[in-house]
Each structure stands twice: as C-alpha cells, then as structure tokens.
C-alpha positions as CSV (number, residue, x, y, z in Angstrom):
1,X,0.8,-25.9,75.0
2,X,0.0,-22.2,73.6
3,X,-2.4,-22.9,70.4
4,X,-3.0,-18.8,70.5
5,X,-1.7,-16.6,67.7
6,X,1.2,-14.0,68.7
7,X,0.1,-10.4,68.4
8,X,2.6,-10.5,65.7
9,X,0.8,-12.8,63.8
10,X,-2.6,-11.5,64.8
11,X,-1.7,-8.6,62.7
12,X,-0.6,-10.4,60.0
13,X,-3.9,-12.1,59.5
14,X,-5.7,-9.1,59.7
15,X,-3.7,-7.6,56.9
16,X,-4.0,-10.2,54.1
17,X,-7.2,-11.0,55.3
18,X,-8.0,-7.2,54.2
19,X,-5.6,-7.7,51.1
20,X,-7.6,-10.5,50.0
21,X,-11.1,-9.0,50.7
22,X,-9.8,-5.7,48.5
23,X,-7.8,-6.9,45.9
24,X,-8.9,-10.5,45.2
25,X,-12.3,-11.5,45.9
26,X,-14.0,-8.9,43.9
27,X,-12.2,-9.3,40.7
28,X,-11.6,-13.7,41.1
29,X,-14.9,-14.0,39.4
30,X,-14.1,-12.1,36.4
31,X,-10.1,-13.4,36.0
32,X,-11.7,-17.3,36.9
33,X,-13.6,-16.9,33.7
34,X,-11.0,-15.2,31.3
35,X,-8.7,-17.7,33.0
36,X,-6.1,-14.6,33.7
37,X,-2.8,-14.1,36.4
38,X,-3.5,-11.1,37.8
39,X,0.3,-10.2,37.8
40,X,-0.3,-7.1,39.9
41,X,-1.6,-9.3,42.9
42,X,2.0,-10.6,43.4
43,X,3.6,-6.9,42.6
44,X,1.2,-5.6,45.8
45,X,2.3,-8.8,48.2
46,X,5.7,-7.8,47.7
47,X,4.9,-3.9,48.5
48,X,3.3,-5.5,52.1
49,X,6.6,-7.6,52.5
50,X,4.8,-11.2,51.9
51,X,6.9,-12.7,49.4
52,X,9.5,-13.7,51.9
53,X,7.3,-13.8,54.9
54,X,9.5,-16.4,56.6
55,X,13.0,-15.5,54.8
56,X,15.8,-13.7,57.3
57,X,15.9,-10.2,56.9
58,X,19.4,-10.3,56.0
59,X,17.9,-11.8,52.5
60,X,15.5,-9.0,51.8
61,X,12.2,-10.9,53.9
62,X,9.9,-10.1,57.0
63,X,11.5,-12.7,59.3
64,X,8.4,-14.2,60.6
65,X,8.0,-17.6,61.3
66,X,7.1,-21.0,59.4
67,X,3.7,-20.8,60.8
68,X,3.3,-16.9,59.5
69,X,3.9,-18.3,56.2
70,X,0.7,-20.6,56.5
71,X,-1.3,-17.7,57.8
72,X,-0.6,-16.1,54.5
73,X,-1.2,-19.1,52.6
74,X,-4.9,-19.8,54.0
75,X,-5.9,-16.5,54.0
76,X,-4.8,-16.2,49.9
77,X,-6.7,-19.6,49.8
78,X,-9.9,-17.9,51.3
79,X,-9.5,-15.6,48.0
80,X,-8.7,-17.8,45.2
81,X,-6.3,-21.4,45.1
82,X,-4.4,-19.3,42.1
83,X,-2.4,-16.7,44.6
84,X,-1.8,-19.3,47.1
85,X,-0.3,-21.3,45.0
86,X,2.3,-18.4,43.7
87,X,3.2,-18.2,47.2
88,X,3.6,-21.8,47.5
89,X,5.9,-22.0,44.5
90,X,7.7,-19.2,44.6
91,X,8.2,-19.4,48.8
92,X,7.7,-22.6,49.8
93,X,9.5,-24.7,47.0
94,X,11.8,-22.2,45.5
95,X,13.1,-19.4,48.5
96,X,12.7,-21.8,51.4
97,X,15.2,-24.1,49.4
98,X,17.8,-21.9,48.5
99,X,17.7,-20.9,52.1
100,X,18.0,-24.1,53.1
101,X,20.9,-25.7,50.2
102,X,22.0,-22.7,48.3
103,X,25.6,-21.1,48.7
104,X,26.0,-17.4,50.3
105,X,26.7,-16.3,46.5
106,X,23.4,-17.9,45.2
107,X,20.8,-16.4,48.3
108,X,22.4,-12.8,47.8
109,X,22.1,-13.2,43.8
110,X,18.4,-15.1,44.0
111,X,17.2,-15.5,47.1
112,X,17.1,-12.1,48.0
113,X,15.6,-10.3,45.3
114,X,13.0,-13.1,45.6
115,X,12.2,-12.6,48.9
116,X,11.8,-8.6,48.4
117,X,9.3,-9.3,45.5
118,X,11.8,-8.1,42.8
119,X,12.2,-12.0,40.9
120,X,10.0,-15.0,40.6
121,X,10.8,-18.2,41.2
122,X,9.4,-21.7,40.1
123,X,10.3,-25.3,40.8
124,X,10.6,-27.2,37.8
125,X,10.1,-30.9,39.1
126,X,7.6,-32.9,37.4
127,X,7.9,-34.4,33.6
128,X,5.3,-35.9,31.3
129,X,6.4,-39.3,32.0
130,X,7.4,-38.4,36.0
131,X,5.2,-37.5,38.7
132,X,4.8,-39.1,41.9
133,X,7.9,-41.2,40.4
134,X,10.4,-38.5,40.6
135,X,13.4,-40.9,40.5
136,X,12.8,-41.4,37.0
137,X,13.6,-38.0,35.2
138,X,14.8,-37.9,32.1
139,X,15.5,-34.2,31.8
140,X,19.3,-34.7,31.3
141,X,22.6,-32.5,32.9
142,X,25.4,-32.8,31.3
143,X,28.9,-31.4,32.4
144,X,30.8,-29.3,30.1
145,X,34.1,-27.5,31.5
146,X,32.7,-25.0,34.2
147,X,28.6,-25.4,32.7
148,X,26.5,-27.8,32.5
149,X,23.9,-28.6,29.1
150,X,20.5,-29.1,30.2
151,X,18.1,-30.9,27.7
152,X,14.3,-32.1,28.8
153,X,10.7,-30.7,29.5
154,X,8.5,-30.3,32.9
155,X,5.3,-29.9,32.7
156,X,2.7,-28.9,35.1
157,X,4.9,-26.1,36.2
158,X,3.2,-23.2,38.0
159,X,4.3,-20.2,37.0
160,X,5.9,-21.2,34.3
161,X,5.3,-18.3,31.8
162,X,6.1,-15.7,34.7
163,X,8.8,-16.6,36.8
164,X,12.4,-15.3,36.6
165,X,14.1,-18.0,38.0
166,X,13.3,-22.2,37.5
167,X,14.3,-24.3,40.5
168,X,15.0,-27.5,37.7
169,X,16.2,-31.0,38.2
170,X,17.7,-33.3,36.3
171,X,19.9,-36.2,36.2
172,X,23.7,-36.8,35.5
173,X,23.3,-40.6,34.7
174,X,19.7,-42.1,34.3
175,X,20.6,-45.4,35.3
176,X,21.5,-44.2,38.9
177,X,18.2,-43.2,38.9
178,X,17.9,-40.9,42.0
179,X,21.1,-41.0,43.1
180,X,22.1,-38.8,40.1
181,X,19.3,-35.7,40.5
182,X,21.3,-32.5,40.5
183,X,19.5,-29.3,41.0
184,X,20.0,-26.0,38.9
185,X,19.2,-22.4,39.0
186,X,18.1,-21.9,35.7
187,X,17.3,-18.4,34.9
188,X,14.3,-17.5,32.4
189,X,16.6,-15.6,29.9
190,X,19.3,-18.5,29.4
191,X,19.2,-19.0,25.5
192,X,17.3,-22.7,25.1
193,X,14.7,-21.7,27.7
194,X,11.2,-21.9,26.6
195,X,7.5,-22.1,28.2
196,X,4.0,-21.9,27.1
197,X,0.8,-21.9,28.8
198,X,-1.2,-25.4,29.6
199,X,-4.9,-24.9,28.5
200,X,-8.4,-27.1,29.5
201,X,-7.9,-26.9,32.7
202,X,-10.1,-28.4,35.2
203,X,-9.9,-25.7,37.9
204,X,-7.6,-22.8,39.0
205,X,-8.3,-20.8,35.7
206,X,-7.2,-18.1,37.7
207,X,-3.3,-19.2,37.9
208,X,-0.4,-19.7,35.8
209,X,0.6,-23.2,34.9
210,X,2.6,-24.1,32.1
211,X,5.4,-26.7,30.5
212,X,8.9,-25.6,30.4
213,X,11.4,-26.9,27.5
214,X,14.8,-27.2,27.4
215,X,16.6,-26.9,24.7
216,X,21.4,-27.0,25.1
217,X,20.8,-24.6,27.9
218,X,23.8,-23.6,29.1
219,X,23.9,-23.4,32.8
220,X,27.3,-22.1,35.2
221,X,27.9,-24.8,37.5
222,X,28.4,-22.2,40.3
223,X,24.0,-22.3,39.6
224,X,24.0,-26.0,40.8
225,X,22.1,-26.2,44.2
226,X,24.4,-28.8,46.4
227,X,26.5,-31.7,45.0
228,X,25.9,-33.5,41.9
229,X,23.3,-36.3,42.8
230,X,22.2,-34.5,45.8
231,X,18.8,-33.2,43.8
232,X,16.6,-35.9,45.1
233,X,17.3,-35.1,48.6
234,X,16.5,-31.2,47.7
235,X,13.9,-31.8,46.0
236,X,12.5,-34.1,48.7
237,X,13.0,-31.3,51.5
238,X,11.5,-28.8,49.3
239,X,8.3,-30.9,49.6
240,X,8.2,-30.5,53.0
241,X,7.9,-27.0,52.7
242,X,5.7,-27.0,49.7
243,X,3.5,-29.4,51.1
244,X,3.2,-27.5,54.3
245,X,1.8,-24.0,52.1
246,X,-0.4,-26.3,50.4
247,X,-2.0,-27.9,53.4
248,X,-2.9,-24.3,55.2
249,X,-4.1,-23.3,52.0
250,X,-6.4,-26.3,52.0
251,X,-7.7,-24.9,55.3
252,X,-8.2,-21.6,53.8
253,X,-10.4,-23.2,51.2
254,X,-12.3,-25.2,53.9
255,X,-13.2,-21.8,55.9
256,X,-14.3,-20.5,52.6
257,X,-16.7,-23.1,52.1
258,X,-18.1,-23.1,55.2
259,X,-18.5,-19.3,55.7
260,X,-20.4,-19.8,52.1
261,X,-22.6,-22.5,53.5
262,X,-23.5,-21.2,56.4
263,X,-24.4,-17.5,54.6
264,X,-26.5,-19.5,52.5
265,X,-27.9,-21.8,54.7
266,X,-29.5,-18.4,56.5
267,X,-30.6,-17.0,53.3
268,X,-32.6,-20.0,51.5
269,X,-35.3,-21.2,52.6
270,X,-37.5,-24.7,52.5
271,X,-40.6,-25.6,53.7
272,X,-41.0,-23.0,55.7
273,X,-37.6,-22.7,57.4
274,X,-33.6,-21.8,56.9
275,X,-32.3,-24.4,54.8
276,X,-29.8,-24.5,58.3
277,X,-32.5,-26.0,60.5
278,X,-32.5,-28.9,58.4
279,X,-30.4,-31.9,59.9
280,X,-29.0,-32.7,57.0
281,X,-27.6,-29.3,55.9
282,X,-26.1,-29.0,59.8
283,X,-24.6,-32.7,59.7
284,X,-22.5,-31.4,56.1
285,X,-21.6,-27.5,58.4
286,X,-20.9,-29.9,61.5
287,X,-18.5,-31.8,59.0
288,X,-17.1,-28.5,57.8
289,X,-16.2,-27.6,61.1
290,X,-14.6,-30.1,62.3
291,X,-12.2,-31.1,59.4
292,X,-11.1,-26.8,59.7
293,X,-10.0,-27.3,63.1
294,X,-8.4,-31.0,62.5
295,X,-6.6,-29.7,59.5
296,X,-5.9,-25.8,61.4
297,X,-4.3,-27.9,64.4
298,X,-2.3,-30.5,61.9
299,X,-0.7,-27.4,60.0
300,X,0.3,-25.5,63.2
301,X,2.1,-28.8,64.7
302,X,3.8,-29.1,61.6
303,X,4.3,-25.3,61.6
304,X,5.7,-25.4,65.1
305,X,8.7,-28.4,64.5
306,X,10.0,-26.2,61.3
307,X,10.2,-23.3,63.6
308,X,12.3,-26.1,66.0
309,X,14.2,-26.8,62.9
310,X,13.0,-30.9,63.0
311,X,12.4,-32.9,60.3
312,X,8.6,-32.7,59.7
313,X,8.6,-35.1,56.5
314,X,6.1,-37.2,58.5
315,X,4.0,-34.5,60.0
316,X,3.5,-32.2,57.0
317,X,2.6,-35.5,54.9
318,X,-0.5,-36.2,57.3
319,X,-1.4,-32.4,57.2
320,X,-1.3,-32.2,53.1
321,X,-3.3,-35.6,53.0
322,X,-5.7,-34.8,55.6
323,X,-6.4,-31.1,54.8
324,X,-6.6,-31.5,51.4
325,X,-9.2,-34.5,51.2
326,X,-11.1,-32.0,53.9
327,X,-11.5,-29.4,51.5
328,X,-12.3,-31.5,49.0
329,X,-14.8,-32.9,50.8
330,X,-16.4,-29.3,51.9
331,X,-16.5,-28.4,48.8
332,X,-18.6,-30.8,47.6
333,X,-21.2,-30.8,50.2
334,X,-20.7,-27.0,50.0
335,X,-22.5,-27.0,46.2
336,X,-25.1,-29.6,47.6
337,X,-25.8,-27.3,49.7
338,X,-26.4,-24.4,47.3
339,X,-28.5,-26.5,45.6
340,X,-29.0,-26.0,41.5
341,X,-27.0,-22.7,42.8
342,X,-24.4,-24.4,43.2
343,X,-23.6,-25.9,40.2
344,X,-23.4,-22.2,38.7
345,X,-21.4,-19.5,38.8
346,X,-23.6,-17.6,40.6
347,X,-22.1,-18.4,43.7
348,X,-18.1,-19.4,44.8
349,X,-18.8,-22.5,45.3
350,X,-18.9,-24.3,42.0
351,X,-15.0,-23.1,41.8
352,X,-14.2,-24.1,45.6
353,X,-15.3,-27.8,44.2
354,X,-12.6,-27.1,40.6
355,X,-10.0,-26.0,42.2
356,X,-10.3,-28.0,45.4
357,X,-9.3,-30.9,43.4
358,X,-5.8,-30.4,42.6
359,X,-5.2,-30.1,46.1
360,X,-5.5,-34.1,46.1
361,X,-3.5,-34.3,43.3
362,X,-0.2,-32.3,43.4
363,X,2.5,-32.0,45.7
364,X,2.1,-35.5,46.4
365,X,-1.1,-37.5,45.4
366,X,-3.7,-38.5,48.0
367,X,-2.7,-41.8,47.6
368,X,1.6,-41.2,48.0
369,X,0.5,-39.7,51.6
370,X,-1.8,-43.0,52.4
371,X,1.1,-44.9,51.6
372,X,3.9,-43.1,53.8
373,X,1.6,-43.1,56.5
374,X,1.2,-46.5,57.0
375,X,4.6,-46.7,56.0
376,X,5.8,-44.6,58.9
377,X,3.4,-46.6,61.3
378,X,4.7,-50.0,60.1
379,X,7.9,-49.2,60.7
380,X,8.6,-49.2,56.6
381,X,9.9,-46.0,57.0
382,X,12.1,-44.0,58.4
383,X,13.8,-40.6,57.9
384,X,17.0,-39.5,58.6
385,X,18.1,-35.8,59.0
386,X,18.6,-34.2,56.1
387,X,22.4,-32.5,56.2
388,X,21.2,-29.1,55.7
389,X,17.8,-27.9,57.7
390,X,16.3,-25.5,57.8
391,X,17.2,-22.8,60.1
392,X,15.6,-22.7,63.5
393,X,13.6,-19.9,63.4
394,X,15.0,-17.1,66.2
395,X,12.9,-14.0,67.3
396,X,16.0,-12.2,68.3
397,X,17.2,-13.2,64.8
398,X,14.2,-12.8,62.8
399,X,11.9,-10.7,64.3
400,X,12.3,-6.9,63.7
C-alpha cells in the first residue's frame, strides 16, 4: 500500500495551500465578523482550475482524482469552513452528480460551465420539516405536457443567494414517499424562483446559506436528472460525494487547530514554563494528532475506492462521522488551550469551535452515521450498486 502523495498532487497542495494563505486567511477575520461571501474567492479558484478538480476534461475540469478533490477541500478548511463548503456544494453534491446521472445534453449545458468556474451550483435537499428524514419532502413535482410545476421551500441551502443552478428534489406522489423523489435542474432565473439569506447563525458567518422558495416554477422535463422516482437514489449517491468533501475538510479544520495550539502552546507561558510542557496541554496536542491522522487515513481509503469506482456509502459514512466529531473535539480543547484567549476573537480559535459544529450536524447528523455503522456491522444493512457510478477515475483519461 502507497499512502504517499503523487507529485501531481504534491503540487496541488502547495498551490491552494499558497491560495489560502494569500487570499483567505488574512481577510477571514474581517468577512467572519461582517458575516460576508467573499464572491471573488470562488472567481480566483476557478482562474487556478479548482472548481472541477475531479471533473473530465472533456467537461471543462482539471481531471485529477477523487482524492485531489479532498486535498482541496482540507486545505480551504485550513482557511475558513465557508470556502470549503462552496466547493463541497457546488463539486461534490452538484458536478459530481450530474457526472454521475445527468444526460450528455445536461453536463455540456451545466456541468461544464460549472466545472470551468463560469456557473454555480447548489443542492437543494433539505426542507423545514425534512432533514435527516429525506423521504418525507413535501416540495411537490407535478407533470404538465413536456414541464413539470414545482411548488415547496428548502432551507438550509448553501449558496442559496449565489448559485446559478439548484440541484432540487421533490416528489411526484407524497404517499410513495421515496419512491417518488425526482430530481430537477432548476436554474436561478426560472420565473417562481426565490431565496433569501438565513441570519443568527451559530458559526460560518463567513458563507452563504439561505432558503429557497418555489413558487409554479416551470421546469423542462429534459432538466429532470434520471427517471421520475429515481431522486432518492441521487440524492443518496450525492451524499457520498458530499460527505466525502466534508470529512477532508474536517481534517483541514483539525490541522488548523492543532498548528494554533501548538504556536500557542510555545508562546504562553505558566509557572515558569511553555504552557506545552504541561501534561495536560500535551495529552489535548497528543489527541489532536492522532484523530488528524485517523481521520487523513479514513478520507484517503474512501478517496481511493471512488477512484476504483466502488460503492463507498459505508466508508465515507465512517470518515464524515469520525472526522467530524475529531474536529469538533480539537476545537474545543484548542480554546482551552488558549485560555480566556480563546474565548475571543483575538485568536482563530473561538471560530474553529463555531464553525466546527455544523460539521456534526449536516450532511448527515452525528447520530445518522452511529446508526449505519452499526447497521452495516449487524448485518441491518446492505448496499447494492447504484446503476450509474461514478466513473473510474483513468490517468490516461484524466490526467493532462
């Protein structure tokens, strides 16, 4: 087993490592507070090529691999949760599935121009009254000649209030439940769209998150992703891939918090000594350490089998769970180690800790994971292959 980075991909880190040093971390303070999308962030991944990191070049992206994708991700992390997640969202759940399910037509007319940067996209999943329950939408498709009328809300939508393109679900017949989820291209400027902005947000005041509202929106059905009442399946699948961004990113935040501590940990001083001689302080680092290399290893396995083109359901659940509760984790014992410090905005930290709580909340709760893992180790669960994978990733096919 090879657990070194390509040279390929040792570039790649070095690059957004450099973009996120330059162009995020001296401004996140500053946009954190006025709560502001820096805009111009995603307009300056797209110039590098990082918008479609792990799309074919024949659909505008860099052809790297699934595990270049989570490079990207952690390093964005390192920066700020807010521009990992806008690769998360508008990659992972929104690209990565119209490579996967949509038609030739619909990747040259959206997945394309999303790849190059040129078009955001958004997936428009969860409602006020369905979260981890996603079989119960109410959001409501209805077929009329060759469109279909969308009518419903989703909430909890990032990048909502910037993205071109809304990966939305909705069902044919509520009382097939999920048997009757069809997905839709819906595109920003269809008359009935509307978003607005969610406010009082715990952390990531830095990213867009917002509701979107449906009002008669009249949608071609040649912008329905698959078969009618295949939507549960996508949007299942797209969770894989989501979940995968969001579990390097959790790393990302973990390295964060440790390269914090341990800076600090030289700096103060108690009784006489670094804070970092203190057993206490080293048994919190010692943590640190170890759940970044538990989560960095879990990422990359899950990383490898979507380059194989397996189903990773299973694999990329245990990486989300565990990498996310890691970072939590760090980033609370990162503000006790900072001290009073730490509970200001004096120092990172204090925003690892807000932001590092979504991270156990979306994409699947902390709790959904527990439950498939010992659902998948019970023998509760099982998965089958999905009909459409994603492609096997090919260095003679993707790799310049």
């Amino acid at each position: 087993m090879d657990f070194s980075l390509s040279q390929e991909q040792l570039e790649l880190q070095s690059l957004i490592r450099k973009f996120t040093k330059t162009e995020i971390l001296p401004y996140m303070q500053q946009w954190d507070e006025e709560h502001h999308f820096e805009t111009g962030v995603m307009k300056k991944l797209a110039n590098l090529g990082l918008m479609g990191v792990c799309i074919p070049e024949r659909y505008g992206g860099a052809g790297m691999d699934y595990n270049a994708l989570a490079i990207v991700c952690g390093e964005l992390e390192y920066g700020d949760t807010a521009y990992r997640t806008a690769v998360s969202v508008h990659t992972g759940l929104n690209s990565m599935t119209l490579l996967q399910w949509g038609t030739e037509e619909q990747k040259q007319r959206y997945l394309a121009p999303q790849a190059k940067g040129e078009q955001i996209g958004a997936f428009a999943l969860t409602e006020p009254d369905a979260g981890s329950d996603a079989g119960s939408l109410r959001t409501r498709a209805v077929r009329d000649g060759d469109h279909y009328i969308l009518n419903g809300s989703k909430i909890w939508i990032s990048l909502a209030n910037h993205a071109d393109n809304l990966l939305v679900f909705a069902t044919v017949d509520p009382d097939k439940k999920h048997r009757a989820i069809t997905a839709f291209i819906v595109e920003r400027n269809f008359p009935g769209v509307t978003t607005r902005p969610i406010r009082g947000k715990l952390g990531i005041h830095g990213g867009d998150t917002g509701e979107v509202i449906l009002e008669d929106v009249k949608v071609p059905a040649a912008n329905r992703l698959g078969e009618e009442g295949e939507g549960f399946k996508i949007a299942m699948s797209a969770l894989d891939n989501g979940r995968f961004t969001v579990a390097a990113g959790a790393s990302g935040l973990t390295r964060a918090c440790l390269d914090a501590s341990v800076k600090y940990a030289h700096e103060r001083k108690t009784f006489g000594v670094e804070i970092g001689r203190h057993q206490l302080v080293q048994q919190m680092i010692a943590k640190m350490e170890a759940g970044l290399q538990t989560s960095e290893l879990l990422v990359y396995r899950a990383g490898w089998l979507k380059n194989q083109g397996v189903r990773n359901t299973r694999e990329t659940s245990l990486a989300k769970w565990i990498a996310s509760d890691v970072a939590f984790e760090s980033a609370s014992d990162a503000v006790q180690i900072h001290g009073a410090y730490g509970y200001s905005n004096e120092y990172p930290v204090e925003r690892f800790l807000r932001n590092s709580k979504a991270l156990v909340i979306y994409e699947g709760t902390r709790e959904i994971h527990t439950i498939m893992q010992a659902e998948y180790v019970l023998g509760y669960r099982k998965d089958k292959e999905l009909n459409r994978m994603l492609p096997a990733w090919s260095q003679e096919e993707y790799v310049r």
